[in-house]
C-alpha positions as CSV (number, residue, x, y, z in Angstrom):
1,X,0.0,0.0,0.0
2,X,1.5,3.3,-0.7
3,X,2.0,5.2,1.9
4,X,-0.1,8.3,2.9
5,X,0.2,11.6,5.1
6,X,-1.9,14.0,6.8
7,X,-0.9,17.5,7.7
8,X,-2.5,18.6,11.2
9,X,-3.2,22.4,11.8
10,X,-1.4,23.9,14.6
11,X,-4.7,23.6,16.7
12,X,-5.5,19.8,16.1
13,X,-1.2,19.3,16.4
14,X,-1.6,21.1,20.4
15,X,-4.4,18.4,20.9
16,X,-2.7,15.8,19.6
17,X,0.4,16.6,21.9
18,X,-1.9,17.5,25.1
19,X,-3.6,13.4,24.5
20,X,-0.1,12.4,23.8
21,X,1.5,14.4,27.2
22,X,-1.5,12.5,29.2
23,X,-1.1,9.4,28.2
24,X,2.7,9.6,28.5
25,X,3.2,11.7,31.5
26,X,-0.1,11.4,33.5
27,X,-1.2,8.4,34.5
28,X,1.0,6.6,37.4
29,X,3.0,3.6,35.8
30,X,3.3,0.4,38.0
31,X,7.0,-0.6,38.2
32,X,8.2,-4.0,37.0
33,X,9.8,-6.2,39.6
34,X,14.0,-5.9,39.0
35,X,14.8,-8.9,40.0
36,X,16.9,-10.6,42.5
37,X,19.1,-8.2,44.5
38,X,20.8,-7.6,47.6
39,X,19.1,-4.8,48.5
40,X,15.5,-3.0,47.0
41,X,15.7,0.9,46.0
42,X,12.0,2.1,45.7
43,X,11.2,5.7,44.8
44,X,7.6,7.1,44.5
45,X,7.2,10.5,42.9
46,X,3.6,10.6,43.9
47,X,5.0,11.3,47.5
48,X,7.2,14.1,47.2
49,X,8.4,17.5,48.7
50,X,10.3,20.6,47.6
51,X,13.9,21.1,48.0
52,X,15.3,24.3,48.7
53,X,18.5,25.1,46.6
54,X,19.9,26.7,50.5
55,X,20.6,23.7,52.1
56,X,24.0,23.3,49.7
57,X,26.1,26.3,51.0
58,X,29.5,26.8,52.9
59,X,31.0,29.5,55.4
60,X,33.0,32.0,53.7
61,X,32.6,30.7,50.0
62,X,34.1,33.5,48.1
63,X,36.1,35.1,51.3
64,X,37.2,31.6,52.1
65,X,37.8,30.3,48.8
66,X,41.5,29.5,49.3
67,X,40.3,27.1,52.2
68,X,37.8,25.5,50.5
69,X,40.5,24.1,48.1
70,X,40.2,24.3,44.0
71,X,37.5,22.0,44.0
72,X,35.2,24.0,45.3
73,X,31.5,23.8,42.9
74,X,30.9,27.7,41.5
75,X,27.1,25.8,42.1
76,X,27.4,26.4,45.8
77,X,24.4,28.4,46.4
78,X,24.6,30.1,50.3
79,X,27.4,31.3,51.8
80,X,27.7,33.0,55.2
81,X,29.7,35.4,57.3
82,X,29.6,34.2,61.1
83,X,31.5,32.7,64.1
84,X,32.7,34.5,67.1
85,X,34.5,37.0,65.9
86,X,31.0,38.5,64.3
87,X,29.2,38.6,67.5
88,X,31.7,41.5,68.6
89,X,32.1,43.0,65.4
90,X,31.4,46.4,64.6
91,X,29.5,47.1,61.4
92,X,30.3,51.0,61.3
93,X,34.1,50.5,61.7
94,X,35.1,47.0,60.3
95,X,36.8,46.3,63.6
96,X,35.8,43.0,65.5
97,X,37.5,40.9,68.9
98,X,38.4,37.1,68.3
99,X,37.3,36.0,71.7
100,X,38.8,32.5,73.0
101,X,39.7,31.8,69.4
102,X,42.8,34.2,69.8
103,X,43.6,35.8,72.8
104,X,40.4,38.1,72.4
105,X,42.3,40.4,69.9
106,X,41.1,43.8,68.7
107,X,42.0,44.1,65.3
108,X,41.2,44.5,61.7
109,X,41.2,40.7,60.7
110,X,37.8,40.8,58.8
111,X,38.6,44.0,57.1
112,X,41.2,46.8,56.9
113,X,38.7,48.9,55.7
114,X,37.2,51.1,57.8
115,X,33.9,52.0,56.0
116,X,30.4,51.2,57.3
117,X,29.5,47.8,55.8
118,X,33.3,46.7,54.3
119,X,33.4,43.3,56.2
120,X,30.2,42.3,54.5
121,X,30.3,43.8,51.3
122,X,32.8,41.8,49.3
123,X,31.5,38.6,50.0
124,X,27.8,39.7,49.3
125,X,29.0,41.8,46.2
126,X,30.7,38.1,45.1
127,X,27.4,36.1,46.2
128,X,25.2,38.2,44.6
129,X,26.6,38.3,41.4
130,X,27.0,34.5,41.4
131,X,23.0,34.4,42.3
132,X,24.5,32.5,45.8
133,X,22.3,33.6,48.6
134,X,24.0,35.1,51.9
135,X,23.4,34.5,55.9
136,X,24.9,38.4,57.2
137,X,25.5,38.1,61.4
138,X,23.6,41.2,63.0
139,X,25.3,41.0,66.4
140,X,22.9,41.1,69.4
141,X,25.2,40.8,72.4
142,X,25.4,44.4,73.1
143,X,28.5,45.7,72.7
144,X,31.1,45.8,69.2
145,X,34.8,46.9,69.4
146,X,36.0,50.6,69.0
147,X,38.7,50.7,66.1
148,X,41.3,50.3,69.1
149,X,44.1,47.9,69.1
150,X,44.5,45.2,72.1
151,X,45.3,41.9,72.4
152,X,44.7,39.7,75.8
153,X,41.9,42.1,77.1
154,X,41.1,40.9,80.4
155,X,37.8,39.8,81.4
156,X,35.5,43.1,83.8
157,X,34.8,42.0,87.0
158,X,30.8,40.3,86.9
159,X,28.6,40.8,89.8
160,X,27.6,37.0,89.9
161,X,27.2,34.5,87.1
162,X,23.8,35.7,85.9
163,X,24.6,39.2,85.4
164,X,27.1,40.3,82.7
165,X,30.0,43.0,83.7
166,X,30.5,46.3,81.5
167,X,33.2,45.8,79.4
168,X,36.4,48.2,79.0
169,X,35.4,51.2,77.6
170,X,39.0,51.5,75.9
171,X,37.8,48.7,73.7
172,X,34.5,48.5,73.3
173,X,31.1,50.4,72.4
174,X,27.5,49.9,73.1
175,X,25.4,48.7,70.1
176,X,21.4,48.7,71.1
177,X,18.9,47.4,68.6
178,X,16.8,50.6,67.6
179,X,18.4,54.3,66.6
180,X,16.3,56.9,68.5
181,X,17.1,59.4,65.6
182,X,15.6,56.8,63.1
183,X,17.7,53.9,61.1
184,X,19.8,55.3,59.1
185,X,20.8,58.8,61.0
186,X,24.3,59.8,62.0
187,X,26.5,57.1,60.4
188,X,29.7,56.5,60.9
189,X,29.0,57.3,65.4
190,X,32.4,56.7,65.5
191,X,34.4,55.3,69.1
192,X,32.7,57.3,71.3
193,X,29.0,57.1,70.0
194,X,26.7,54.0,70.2
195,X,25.9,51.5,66.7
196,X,22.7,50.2,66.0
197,X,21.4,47.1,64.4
198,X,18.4,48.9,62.0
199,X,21.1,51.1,60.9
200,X,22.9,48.2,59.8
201,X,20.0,46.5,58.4
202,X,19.2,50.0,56.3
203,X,23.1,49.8,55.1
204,X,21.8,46.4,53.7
205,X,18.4,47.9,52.1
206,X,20.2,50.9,50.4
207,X,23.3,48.8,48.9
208,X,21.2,45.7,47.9
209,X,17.7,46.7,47.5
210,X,15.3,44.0,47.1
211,X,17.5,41.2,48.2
212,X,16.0,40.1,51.1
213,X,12.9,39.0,49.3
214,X,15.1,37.8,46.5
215,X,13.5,34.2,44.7
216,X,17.0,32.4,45.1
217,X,19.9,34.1,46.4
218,X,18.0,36.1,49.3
219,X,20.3,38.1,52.0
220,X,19.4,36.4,55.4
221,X,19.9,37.7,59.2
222,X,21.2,35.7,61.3
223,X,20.8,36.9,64.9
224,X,24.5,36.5,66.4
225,X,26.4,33.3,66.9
226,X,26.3,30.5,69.5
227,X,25.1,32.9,72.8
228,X,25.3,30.0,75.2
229,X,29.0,30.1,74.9
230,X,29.4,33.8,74.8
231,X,30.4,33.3,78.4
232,X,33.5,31.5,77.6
233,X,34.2,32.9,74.1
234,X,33.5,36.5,75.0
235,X,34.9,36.9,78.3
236,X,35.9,40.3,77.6
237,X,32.3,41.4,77.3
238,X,30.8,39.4,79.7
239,X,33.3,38.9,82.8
240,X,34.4,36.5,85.3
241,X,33.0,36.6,88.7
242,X,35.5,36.8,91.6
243,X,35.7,33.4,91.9
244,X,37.2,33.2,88.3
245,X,33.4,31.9,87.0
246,X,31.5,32.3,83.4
247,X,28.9,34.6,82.8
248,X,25.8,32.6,81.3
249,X,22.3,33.4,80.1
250,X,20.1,32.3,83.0
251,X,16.3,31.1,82.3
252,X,13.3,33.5,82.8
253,X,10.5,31.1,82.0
254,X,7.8,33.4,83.7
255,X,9.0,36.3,81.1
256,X,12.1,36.9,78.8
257,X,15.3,35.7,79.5
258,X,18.4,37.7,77.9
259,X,18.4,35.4,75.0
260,X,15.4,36.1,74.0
261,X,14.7,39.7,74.7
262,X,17.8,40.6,72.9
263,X,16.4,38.2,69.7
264,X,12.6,40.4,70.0
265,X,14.8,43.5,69.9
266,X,16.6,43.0,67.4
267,X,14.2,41.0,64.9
268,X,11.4,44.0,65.3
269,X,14.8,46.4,64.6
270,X,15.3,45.2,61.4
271,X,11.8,44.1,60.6
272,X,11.2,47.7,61.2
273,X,13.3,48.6,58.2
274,X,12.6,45.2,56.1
275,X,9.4,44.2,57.2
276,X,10.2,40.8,54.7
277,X,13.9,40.4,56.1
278,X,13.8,36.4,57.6
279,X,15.7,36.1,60.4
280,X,17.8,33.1,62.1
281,X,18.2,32.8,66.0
282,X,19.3,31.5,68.1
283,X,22.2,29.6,66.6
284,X,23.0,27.2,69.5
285,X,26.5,25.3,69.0
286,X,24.8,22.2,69.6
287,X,23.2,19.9,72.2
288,X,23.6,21.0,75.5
289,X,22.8,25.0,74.7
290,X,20.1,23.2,72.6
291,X,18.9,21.4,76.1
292,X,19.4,23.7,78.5
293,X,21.4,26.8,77.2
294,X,24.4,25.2,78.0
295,X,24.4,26.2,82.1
296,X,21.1,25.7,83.1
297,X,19.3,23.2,84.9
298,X,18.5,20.5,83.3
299,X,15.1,20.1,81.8
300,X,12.1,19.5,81.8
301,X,10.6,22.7,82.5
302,X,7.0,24.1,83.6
303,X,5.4,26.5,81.7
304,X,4.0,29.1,83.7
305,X,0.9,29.1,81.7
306,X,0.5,25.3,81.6
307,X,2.3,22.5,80.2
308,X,5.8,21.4,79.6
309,X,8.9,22.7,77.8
310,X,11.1,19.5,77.0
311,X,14.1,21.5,76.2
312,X,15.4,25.0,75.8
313,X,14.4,25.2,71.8
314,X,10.6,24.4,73.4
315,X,11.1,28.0,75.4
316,X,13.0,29.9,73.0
317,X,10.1,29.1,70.4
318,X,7.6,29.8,72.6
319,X,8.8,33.2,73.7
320,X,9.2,34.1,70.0
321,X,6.0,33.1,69.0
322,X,4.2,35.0,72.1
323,X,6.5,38.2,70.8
324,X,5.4,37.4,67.6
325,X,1.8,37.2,67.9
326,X,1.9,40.5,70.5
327,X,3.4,42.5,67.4
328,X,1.3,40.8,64.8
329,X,4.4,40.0,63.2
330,X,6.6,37.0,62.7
331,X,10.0,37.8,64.5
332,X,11.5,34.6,63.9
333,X,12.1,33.2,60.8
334,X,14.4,29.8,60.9
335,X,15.7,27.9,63.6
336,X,19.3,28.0,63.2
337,X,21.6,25.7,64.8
338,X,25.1,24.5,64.5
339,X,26.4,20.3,64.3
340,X,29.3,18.9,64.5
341,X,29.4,15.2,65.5
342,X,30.2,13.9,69.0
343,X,30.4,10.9,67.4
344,X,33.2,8.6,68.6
345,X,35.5,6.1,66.7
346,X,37.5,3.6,68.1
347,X,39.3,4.3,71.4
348,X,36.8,6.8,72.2
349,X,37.9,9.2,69.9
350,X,35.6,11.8,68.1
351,X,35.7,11.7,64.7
352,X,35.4,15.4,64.2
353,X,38.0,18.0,65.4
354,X,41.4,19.8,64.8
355,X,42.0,20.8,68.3
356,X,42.5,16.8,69.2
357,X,45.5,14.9,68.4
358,X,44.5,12.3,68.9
359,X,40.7,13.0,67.6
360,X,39.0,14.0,64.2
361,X,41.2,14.8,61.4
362,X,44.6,13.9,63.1
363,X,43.0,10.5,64.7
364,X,43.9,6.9,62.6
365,X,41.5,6.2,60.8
366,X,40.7,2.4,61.3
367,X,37.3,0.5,59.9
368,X,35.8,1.2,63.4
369,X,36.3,5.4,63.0
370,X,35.4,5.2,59.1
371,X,32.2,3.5,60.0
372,X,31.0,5.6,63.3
373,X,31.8,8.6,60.7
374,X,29.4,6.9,58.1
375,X,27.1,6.0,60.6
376,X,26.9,9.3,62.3
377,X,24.2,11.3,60.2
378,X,21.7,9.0,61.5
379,X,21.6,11.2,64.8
380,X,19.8,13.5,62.6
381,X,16.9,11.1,62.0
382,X,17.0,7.7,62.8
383,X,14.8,7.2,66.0
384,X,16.8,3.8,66.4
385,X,20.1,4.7,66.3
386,X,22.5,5.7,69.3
387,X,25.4,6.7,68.3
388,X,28.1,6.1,70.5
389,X,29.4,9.6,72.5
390,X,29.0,11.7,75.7
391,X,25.4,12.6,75.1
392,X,24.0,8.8,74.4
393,X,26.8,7.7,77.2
394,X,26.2,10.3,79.9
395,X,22.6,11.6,79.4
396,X,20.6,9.1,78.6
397,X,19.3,10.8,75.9
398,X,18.5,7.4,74.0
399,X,18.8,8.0,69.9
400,X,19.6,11.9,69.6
401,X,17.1,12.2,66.4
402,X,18.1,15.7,65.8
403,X,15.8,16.9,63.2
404,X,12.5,15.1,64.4
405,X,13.2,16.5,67.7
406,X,13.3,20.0,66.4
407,X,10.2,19.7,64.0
408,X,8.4,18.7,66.5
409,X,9.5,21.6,68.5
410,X,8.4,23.7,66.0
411,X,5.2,21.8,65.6
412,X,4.5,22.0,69.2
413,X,5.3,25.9,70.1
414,X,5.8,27.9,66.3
415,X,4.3,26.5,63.8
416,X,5.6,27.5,60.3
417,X,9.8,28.1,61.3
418,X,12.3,26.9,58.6
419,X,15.0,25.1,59.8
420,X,18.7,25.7,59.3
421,X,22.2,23.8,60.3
422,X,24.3,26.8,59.5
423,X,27.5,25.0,60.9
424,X,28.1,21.2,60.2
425,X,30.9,18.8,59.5
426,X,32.1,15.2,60.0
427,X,35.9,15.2,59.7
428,X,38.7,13.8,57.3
429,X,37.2,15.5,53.9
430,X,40.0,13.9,51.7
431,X,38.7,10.7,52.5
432,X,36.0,8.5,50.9
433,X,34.4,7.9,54.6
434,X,34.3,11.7,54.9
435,X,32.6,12.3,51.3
436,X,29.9,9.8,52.4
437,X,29.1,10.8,55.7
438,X,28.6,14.2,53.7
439,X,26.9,13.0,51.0
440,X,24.7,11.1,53.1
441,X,23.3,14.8,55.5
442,X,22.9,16.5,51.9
443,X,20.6,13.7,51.2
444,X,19.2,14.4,54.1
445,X,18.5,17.4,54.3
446,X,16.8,17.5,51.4
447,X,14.6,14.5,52.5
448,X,14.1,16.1,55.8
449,X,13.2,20.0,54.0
450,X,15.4,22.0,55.7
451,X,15.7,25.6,54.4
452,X,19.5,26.2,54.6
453,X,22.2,24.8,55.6
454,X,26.2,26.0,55.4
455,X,29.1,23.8,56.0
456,X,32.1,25.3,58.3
457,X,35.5,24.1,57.5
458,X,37.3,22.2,59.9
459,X,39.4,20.5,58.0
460,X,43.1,19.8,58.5
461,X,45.1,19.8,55.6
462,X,48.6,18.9,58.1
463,X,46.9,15.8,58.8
464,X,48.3,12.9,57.0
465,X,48.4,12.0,53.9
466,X,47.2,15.8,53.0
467,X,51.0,17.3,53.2
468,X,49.4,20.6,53.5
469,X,47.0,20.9,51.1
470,X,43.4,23.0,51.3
471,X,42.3,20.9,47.8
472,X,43.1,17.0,49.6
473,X,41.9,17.6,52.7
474,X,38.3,18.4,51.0
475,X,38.8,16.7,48.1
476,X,35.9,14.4,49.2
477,X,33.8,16.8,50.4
478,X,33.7,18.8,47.3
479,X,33.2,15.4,45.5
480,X,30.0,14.5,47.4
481,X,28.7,18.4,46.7
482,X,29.2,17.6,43.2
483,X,26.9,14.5,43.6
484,X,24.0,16.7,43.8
485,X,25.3,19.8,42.6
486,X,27.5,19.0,39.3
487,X,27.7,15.3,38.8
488,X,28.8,15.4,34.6
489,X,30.4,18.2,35.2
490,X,27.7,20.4,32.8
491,X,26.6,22.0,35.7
492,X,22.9,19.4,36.3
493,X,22.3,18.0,39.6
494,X,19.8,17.0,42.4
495,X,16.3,18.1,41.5
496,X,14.4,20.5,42.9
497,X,11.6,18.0,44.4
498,X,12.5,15.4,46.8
499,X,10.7,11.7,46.4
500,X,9.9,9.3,48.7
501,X,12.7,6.5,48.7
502,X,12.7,3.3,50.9
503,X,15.9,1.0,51.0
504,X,14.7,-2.7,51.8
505,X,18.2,-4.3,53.3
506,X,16.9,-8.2,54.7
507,X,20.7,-8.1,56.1
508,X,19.8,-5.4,58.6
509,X,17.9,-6.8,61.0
510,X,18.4,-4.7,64.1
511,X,18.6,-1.2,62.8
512,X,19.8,-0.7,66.6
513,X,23.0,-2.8,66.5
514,X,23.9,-3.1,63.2
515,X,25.5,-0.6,60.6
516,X,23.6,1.0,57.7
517,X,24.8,-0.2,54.5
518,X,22.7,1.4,52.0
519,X,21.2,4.9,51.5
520,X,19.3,6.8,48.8
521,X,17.8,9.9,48.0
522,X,15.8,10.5,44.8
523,X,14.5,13.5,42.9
524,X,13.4,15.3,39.6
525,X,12.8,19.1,39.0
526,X,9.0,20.2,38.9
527,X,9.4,21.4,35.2
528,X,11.4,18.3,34.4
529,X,9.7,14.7,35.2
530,X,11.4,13.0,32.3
531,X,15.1,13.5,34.3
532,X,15.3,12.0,38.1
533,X,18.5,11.9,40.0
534,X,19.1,9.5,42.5
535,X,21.9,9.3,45.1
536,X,22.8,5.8,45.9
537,X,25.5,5.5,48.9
538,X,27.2,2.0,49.5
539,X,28.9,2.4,53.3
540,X,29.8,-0.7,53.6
541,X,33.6,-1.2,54.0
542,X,34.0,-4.6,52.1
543,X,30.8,-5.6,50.3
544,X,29.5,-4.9,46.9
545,X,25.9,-4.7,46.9
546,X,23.5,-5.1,44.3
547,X,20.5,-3.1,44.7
548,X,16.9,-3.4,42.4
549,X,15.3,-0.2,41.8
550,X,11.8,0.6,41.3
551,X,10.6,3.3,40.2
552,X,6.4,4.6,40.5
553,X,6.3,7.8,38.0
554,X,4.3,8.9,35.6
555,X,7.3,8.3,33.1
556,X,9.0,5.3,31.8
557,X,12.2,5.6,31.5
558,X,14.9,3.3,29.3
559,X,18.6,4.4,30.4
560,X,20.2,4.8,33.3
561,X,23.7,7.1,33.3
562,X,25.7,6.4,36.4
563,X,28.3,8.7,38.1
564,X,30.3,7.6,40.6
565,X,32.6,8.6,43.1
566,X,35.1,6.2,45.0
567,X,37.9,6.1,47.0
568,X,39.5,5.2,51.0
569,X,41.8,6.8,53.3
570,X,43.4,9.6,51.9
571,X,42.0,9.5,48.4
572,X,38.7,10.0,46.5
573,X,38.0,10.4,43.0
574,X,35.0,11.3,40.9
575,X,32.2,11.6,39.8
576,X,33.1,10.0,37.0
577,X,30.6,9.0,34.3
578,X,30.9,5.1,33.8
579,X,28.9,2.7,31.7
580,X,24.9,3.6,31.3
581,X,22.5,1.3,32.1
582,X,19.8,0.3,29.9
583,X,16.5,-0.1,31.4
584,X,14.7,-3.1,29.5
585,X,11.6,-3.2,32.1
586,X,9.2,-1.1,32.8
587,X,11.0,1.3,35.7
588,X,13.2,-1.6,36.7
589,X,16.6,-2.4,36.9
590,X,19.6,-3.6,39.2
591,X,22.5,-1.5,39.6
592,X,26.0,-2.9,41.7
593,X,27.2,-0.7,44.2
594,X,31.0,-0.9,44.3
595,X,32.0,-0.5,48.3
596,X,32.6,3.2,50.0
597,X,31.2,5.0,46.9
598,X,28.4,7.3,45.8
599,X,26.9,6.7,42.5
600,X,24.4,9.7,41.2
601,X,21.9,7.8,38.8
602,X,20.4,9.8,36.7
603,X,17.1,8.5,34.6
604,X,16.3,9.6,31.1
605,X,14.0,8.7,28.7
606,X,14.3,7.5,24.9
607,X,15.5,10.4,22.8
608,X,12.9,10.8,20.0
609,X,13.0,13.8,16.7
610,X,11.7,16.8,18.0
611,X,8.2,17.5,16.1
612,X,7.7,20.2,13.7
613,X,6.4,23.6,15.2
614,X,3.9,24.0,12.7
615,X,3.0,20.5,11.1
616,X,2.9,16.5,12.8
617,X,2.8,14.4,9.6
618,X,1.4,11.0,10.5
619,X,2.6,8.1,7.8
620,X,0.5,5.0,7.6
C-alpha cells in the first residue's frame, strides 16, 4: 500500500500533543519487579516535597575560597559570614575581637577597611553576582569593638554568674537594637557614639535593595552566633565573677530571659526597616545549649501558663512566637543551629575536630572510625540509632534524632519556622568515609526540608596524607557536593523536588545494632519529570551490593547514566561518568554498588526527533 500523510493544523497538532502528554506523563505507571538483589531501591514520585536550593552552602565561600581548596562547585548556592568574631564586630568601623579563638584580639582581621559595611560587602558583592544567597550576622550581644588595638583584654569583673560585667570602655562600644534618631541617621557614630542594628540593616536595604525578598539568592539575618558560649568565648564582654566563674544566660520562663529579649529587639529592629527580612536565631552550638542553654538546669521545664517545655528550643520558640503574635508580626524566621558530631570512633575518639591529636582529622583512621563517621548522620533522623558519644553515654538521651526532635518543637510551640544547620561537619574531607558521611546529610537534608544549611571548615590539611593541602583535605567533600550539585560536570544535579525512597536491606535486621549499608535519596525538577537523579550510597567497608530499583512515576524511562565517586583513606576520585545502564523493564533495573562509593543515577527517557512547530505528519 502506498504510503499516505496527513498534515494537522497547529490547533488539532496542540491536541494531539496534550492526549499524547496525558497518556505519557499522566497516568502513574506500576514498576516491574528488577529482579533478585541484595538490596530494594524504591522511589515514589507521587509522594514528594520541595527542596530548597539553600541547604547546599558553605561558610565563607568567596572570602574563604582558598580554604575551601580548587575543587570547590561555582554551584554552591549560600554562603555565610559568622563565628565568634562576628558577635563583637562592629558594622560601622570593620573592627571585631576574636574572643577564645585568639587571645580576644582587637583588630582589623575581617577588614582593613574602615567603611560602614566593608566586612560584608565583598563577599555579598561576590554572592550576589553569582545568584549565591548570603546569611549576614547582626550581632545582638550588646557591645562591638571601638577601632582600638589590644590583644589579651582581660575579662571586667561580673557581679555574679547571671549578670554580665560592663566591658572596658578603651575597647568597646555599646550597640542597642533601635536608633532613636531613626535607622539610618548619623552614620559612621564613631568610638565614642553607640551603633545600632536597623542602621545596619538600612546599610543592607540601600546597597542591595530588594534582596531580602530575593527568589534564590535572598540576604538572610542571622541573629548573632552560639550565645550559650558567649560566656566563655566573650569573656571580655561578659566577665568572670570573683571566683574566676563564666557569665551565662540564665532562664526567665515566667518572662524573657536575655536570650530572647535581645532576639525580639533585634528582629522587630530590622523588621522595622525590612518588614520581609527572615531572620535566624538562636544559633546554638549544639546539644547541651540546645537542652538547656548550656548552664542551666536541666530540663524538663514548667510552663507558667501550663504545660511542659522539654528543652530550651521548646522556650525559645515559645517566647518568640508570644513576641510574635503580640506584634502581629513573625519575628523569627528559621531555627538556626550549628552540628558537629560527637560521634566517637575507636578508642573513644571523636571523629570530628582539629584541636584533638588524637581526635577527628589527626586521629587513625581504622574500619571502626570510618564506620562511626558513616554512621553518624543517623543522629539526625534515625529514632533507632544511638550513636556512640558523651550525650547517648552520659545523658541518657537514647537516639539523639536531631531533626524530628526540632520539627516537632516547632510543631508543638511555632508553627511554620524553617529550619537551618548553618554550621556542620564530619571530619577527614580527603577521604571517601568523609565524602559519604557528607553526601549522606545532603541527602538528608533534602529529605528532611530543611531551608538552609552551610558547612564550616574544619578540616586539617597537616593531617596525613594531605601534606598541606586545602584541595586534599576536602577533596571528598567537594566530591560529594558535586553529587548533587554538578555530577557530569555540565553543571545538572539533584532536583528541585525530593521523592519518597525506601531502601529494603533483609541483612539489617536490628537497625539498633547493626551498621547502615545502604542509603538513597531521589529526585526530579517540577518542570522536568522526564530527568530523576538518585543518590545511591554503598557504606559498607568490604561488600559490593547489588540493589533493584523501582521506580512509580508517571514516566518510563529506558537508560540509566551512572556517576560515581570512590575512594579510602586519603584519596577520593570522581564523579566519573561510567557505563549507562539500559533499562529493559518497565522502571526496573539492578544496579552494583561498588563499596565506599556514591553513585548519582540519573534517569532519562528515549531520545525521539523533535516534532515540527507547525505541522505533525502522521505516515501509515
Amino acid at each position: 500500500m502506498r504510503a499516505k500523510t496527513f498534515f494537522l493544523s497547529r490547533t488539532a497538532l496542540i491536541l494531539f500533543l496534550v492526549l499524547l502528554c496525558t497518556e505519557a506523563f499522566g497516568a502513574v505507571i506500576p514498576p516491574d519487579d528488577p529482579g533478585p538483589a541484595d538490596v530494594r531501591l524504591s522511589v515514589d514520585s507521587t509522594m514528594s516535597n520541595p527542596i530548597s536550593r539553600l541547604i547546599y552552602g558553605l561558610n565563607g565561600k568567596f572570602s574563604d575560597a582558598a580554604g575551601w581548596g580548587s575543587e570547590l562547585p561555582s554551584q554552591i548556592a549560600l554562603t555565610r559570614l559568622g563565628g565568634n568574631r562576628w558577635t563583637v564586630w562592629n558594622w560601622e568601623n570593620g573592627w571585631s575581637n576574636a574572643g577564645s579563638d585568639w587571645y580576644y584580639s582587637n583588630d582589623q582581621y575581617l577588614t582593613t577597611t574602615t567603611t560602614p559595611g566593608a566586612a560584608v560587602k565583598p563577599e555579598a558583592d561576590a554572592a550576589f553576582a553569582a545568584n549565591t544567597g548570603i546569611i549576614v550576622t547582626l550581632p545582638i550581644i550588646g557591645w562591638v569593638s571601638k577601632s582600638v588595638s589590644g590583644i589579651n583584654i582581660p575579662a571586667p569583673n561580673a557581679p555574679n554568674q547571671t549578670t554580665p560585667a560592663t566591658p572596658s570602655s578603651t575597647y568597646f562600644q555599646p550597640m542597642l537594637p533601635k536608633n532613636p534618631a531613626g535607622a539610618g541617621s548619623g552614620v559612621p557614630h564613631g568610638n565614642n557614639g553607640t551603633i545600632y542594628a536597623d542602621d545596619f540593616v538600612k546599610w543592607l536595604n540601600t546597597t542591595y535593595p530588594g534582596r531580602a525578598s530575593h527568589a534564590t539568592a535572598p540576604f538572610l539575618l542571622s541573629l548573632d552566633n552560639e550565645p550559650e558560649l558567649w560566656g566563655s568565648t566573650h569573656r571580655e564582654i561578659r566577665g568572670r565573677t570573683s571566683a574566676n566563674q563564666d557569665v551565662y544566660i540564665a532562664l526567665n520562663l515566667a518572662g524573657q530571659d536575655e536570650l530572647v529579649s535581645k532576639s525580639i529587639g533585634n528582629a522587630a529592629a530590622a523588621k522595622d526597616v525590612i518588614p520581609g527580612i527572615q531572620t535566624m536565631g538562636f544559633v546554638s552550638y549544639g546539644w547541651q545549649g540546645l537542652i538547656n542553654l548550656q548552664s542551666n538546669p536541666p530540663p524538663p521545664y514548667n510552663r507558667p501558663s501550663g504545660g511542659t517545655y522539654n528543652w530550651y528550643v521548646d522556650v525559645f520558640l515559645d517566647k518568640m512566637k508570644q513576641a510574635s503574635d503580640a506584634q502581629s508580626r513573625r519575628l523569627l524566621d528559621i531555627l538556626d543551629v550549628h552540628w558537629y558530631p560527637e560521634a566517637e570512633g575507636s578508642g573513644n575518639r571523636r571523629i570530628v575536630g582539629t584541636w584533638d591529636p588524637n581526635a577527628g582529622d589527626n586521629a587513625a583512621q581504622d574500619a571502626q572510625t570510618q564506620d562511626a563517621r558513616m554512621q553518624a548522620p543517623r543522629s539526625l533522623w534515625d529514632p533507632q540509632y544511638s550513636e556512640s558519644s558523651w550525650i547517648t553515654r552520659d545523658t541518657g538521651s537514647g537516639p539523639i534524632r536531631l531533626l524530628g526532635r526540632i520539627k516537632n518543637s516547632i510543631n508543638a510551640w511555632f508553627p511554620g519556622t524553617k529550619i537551618s544547620i548553618s554550621e556542620w561537619y564530619y571530619g577527614r574531607g580527603g577521604d571517601i568515609s568523609g565524602g559519604i558521611a557528607v553526601a549522606d546529610v545532603l541527602g538528608i537534608f533534602a529529605r528532611e526540608g530543611l531551608y538552609t544549611a552551610t558547612m564550616w571548615n574544619l578540616a586539617n590539611p597537616n593531617a596525613s596524607p594531605y601534606n598541606g593541602s586545602n584541595t586534599a583535605a576536602l577533596k571528598a567533600v567537594m566530591a560529594a557536593f558535586r553529587a548533587y550539585l554538578n555530577y557530569d560536570g555540565a553543571g545538572h544535579g539533584f532536583g528541585d523536588t525530593y521523592l519518597k525512597t525506601d531502601v529494603s536491606d533483609p541483612s539489617v535486621t536490628n537497625r539498633a545494632a547493626q551498621n547502615e549499608r545502604i542509603t538513597a535519596y531521589s529526585s526530579i525538577n517540577a518542570n522536568e519529570p522526564a530527568r530523576m537523579v538518585i543518590v545511591a550510597i554503598n557504606k559498607s567497608q568490604t561488600a559490593t551490593i547489588s540493589a533493584g530499583l523501582q521506580v512509580t512515576h508517571t514516566i518510563q524511562f529506558s537508560q540509566a547514566e551512572v556517576y560515581r565517586i570512590t575512594g579510602g583513606v586519603g584519596s577520593c576520585s570522581g564523579p566519573t561518568h561510567i557505563a549507562d545502564i539500559p533499562i529493559t523493564l518497565k522502571n526496573a533495573f539492578t544496579i552494583t554498588l561498588p563499596p565506599l562509593s556514591i553513585s548519582t543515577i540519573v534517569l532519562k527517557t528515549s531520545q525521539s526527533r523533535p516534532l515540527s512547530p507547525q505541522n505533525l505528519h502522521i505516515t501509515y
